[in-house]
C-alpha positions in Angstrom: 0.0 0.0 0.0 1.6 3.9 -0.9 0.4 7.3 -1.1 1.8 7.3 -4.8 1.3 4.6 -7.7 3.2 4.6 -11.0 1.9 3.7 -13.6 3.2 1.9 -16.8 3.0 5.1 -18.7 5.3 7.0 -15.9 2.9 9.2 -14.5 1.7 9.0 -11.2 -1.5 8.6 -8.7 -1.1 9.5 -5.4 -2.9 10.9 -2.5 -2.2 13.9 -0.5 -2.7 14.8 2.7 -6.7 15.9 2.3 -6.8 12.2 1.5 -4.2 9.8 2.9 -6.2 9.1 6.1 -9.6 9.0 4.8 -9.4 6.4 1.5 -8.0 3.5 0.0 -8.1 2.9 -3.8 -8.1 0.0 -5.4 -6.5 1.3 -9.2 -6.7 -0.8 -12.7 -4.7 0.3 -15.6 -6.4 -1.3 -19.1 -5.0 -1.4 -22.5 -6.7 -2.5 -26.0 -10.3 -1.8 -25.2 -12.8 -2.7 -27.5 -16.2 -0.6 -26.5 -18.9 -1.8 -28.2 -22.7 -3.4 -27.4 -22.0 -6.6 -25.7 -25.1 -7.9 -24.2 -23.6 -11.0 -22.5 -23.0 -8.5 -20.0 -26.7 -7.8 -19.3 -27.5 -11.2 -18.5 -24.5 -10.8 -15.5 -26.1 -7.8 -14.5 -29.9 -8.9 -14.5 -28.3 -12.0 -12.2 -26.5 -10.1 -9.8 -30.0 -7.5 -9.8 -32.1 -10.3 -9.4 -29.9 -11.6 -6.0 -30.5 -7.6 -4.6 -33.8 -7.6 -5.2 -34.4 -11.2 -3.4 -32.0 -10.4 -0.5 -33.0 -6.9 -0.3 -37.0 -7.0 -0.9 -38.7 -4.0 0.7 -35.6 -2.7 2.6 -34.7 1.1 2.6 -31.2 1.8 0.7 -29.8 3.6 3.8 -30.6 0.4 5.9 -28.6 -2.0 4.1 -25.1 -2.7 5.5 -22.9 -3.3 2.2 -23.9 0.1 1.5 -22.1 1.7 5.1 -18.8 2.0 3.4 -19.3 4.1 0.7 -21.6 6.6 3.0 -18.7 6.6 5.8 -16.9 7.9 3.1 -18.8 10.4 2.0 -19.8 11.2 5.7 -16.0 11.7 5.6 -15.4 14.6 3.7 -18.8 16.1 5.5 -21.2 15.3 2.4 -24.3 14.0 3.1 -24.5 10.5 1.1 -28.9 10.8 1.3 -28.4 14.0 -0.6 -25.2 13.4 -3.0 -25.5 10.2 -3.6 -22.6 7.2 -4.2 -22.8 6.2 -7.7 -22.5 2.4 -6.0 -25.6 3.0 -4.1 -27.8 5.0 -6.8 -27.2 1.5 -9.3 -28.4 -0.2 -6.5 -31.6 2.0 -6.0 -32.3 1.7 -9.6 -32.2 -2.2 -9.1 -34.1 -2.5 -5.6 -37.0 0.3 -7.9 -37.1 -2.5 -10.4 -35.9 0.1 -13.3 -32.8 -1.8 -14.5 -29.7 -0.5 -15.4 -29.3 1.7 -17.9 -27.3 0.2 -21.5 -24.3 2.2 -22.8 -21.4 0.5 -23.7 -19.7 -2.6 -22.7 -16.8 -0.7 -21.0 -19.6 1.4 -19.0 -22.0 -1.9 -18.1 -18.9 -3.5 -17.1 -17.7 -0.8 -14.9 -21.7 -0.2 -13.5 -21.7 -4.1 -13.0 -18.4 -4.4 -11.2 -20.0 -0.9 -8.8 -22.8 -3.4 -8.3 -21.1 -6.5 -7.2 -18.9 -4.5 -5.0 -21.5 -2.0 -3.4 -18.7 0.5 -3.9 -17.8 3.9 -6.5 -16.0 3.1 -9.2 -14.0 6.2 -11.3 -13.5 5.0 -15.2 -11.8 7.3 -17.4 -10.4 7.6 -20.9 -6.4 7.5 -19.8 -5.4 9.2 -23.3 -7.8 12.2 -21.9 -6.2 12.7 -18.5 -3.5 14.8 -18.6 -0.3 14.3 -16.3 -0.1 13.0 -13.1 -3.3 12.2 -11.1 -4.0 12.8 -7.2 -6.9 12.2 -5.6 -7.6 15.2 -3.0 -10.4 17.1 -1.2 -11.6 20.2 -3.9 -11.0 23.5 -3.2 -13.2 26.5 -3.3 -14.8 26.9 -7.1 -13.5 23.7 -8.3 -15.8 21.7 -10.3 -16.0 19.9 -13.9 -18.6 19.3 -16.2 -20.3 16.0 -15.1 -21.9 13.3 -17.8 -25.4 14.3 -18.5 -25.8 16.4 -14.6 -24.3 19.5 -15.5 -21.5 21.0 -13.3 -20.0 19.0 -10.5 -18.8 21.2 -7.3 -15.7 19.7 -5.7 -15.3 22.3 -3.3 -14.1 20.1 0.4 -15.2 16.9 -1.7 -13.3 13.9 -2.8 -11.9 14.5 -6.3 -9.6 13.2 -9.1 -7.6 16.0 -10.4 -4.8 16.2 -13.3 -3.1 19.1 -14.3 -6.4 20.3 -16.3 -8.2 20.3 -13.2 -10.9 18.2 -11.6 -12.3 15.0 -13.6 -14.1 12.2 -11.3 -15.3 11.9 -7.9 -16.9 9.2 -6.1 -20.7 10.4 -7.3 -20.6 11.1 -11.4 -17.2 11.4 -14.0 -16.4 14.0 -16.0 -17.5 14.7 -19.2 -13.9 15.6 -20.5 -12.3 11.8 -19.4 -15.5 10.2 -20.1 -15.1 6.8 -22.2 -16.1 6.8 -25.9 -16.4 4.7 -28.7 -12.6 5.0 -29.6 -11.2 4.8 -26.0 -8.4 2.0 -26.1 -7.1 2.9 -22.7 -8.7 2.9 -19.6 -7.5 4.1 -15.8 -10.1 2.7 -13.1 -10.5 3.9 -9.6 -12.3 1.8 -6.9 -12.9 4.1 -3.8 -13.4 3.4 -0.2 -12.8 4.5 3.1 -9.1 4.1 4.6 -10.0 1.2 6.9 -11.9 -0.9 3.8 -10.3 -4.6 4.1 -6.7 -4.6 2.2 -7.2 -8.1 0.4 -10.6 -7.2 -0.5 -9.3 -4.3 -2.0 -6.6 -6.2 -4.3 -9.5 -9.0 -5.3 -11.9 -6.2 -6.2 -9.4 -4.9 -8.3 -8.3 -8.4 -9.9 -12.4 -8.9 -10.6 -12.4 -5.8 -12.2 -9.5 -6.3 -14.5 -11.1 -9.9 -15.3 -14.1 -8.5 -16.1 -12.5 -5.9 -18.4 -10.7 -8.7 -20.2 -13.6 -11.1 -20.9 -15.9 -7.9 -21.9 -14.2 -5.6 -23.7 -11.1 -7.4 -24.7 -9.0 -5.1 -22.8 -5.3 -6.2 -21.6 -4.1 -5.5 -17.9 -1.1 -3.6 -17.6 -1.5 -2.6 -13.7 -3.4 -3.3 -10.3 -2.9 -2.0 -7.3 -3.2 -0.5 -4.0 -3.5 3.3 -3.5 -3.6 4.2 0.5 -1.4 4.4 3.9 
């Protein structure tokens, strides 16, 4: 575990000290992407939907326990997770509602499916798009970016990802400008949770990811690893 990753490429993620005692990141580096329609993947997802929605049946979201984690850390950086919302746990609402996930790409239902399994945020971003190094840090005043489909997202005292452009994930929606697209080939993934999330969970939550990427979208691992004191 380190408070700074390299990656194959040479740049680095790290976390600084807004972060290093608050989260633990599991991170995936993928190469040779293919992102097209693959509905083999649906079928995973309607399994692992119809397994909520048995275990689950008539429970409120905030009352489930796999979903503590990614609330404590919200709860960490003072953000109310009923209000802003952990992408992990508004998949499952949509599930637990009955209204399905919604169908993108294979790279995006693969990424939504391994948020699912995991109950936990998962940051996927075009890594040709992100510019230099990478830290994961707590925004400051007026930083935001412009979200996928929801407009500007504020990162002021929030968990962010942040390259040399500025701000381009967080734990609730990605950015528009690092967003995956039809001719992504390279992908950097970022599996968030709080500092005291179990270690070897962490790594096999990042070697399911990377498996899943492989069967799905073709993709070649180049990197997993642990990001975290």
């Amino acid at each position: 575990m380190t408070e700074t990753i390299d990656l194959p490429d040479g740049r680095t993620v790290a976390l600084d000290e807004s972060t290093r005692d608050r989260v633990l990141g599991g991170v995936v580096v993928l190469e040779g992407v293919q992102v097209r329609d693959e509905p083999r993947i649906w079928d995973e997802i309607e399994t692992v939907s119809t397994g909520y929605r048995e275990q689950y049946a008539g429970m409120a979201p905030s009352t489930i326990a796999p979903l503590t984690e990614a609330r404590d850390l919200y709860k960490s950086f003072g953000m109310d997770p009923s209000r802003h919302r952990p992408s992990s746990e508004a998949l499952l609402r949509r599930v637990l509602a009955g209204k399905g996930l919604y169908r993108l790409n294979n790279a995006v239902d693969t990424c939504n499916l391994a948020s699912l399994t995991f109950l936990l945020p998962i940051g996927m971003y075009d890594l040709d798009r992100v510019e230099g190094d990478v830290v994961l840090r707590a925004g400051r005043e007026g930083e935001q970016y412009e979200g996928i489909r929801k407009g500007p997202v504020h990162l002021a005292g929030r968990l962010g990802l942040f390259d040399r452009r500025g701000g381009f994930g967080s734990p609730t929606s990605d950015s528009a400008r690092t967003r995956v697209r039809e001719d992504t080939r390279r992908v950097l993934a970022v599996i968030m949770a709080t500092a005291r999330y179990d270690r070897r969970q962490m790594q096999r939550h990042a070697a399911r990811l990377a498996t899943l990427f492989e069967g799905h979208c073709e993709a070649t691992t180049t990197f997993t690893g642990l990001l975290g004191a």
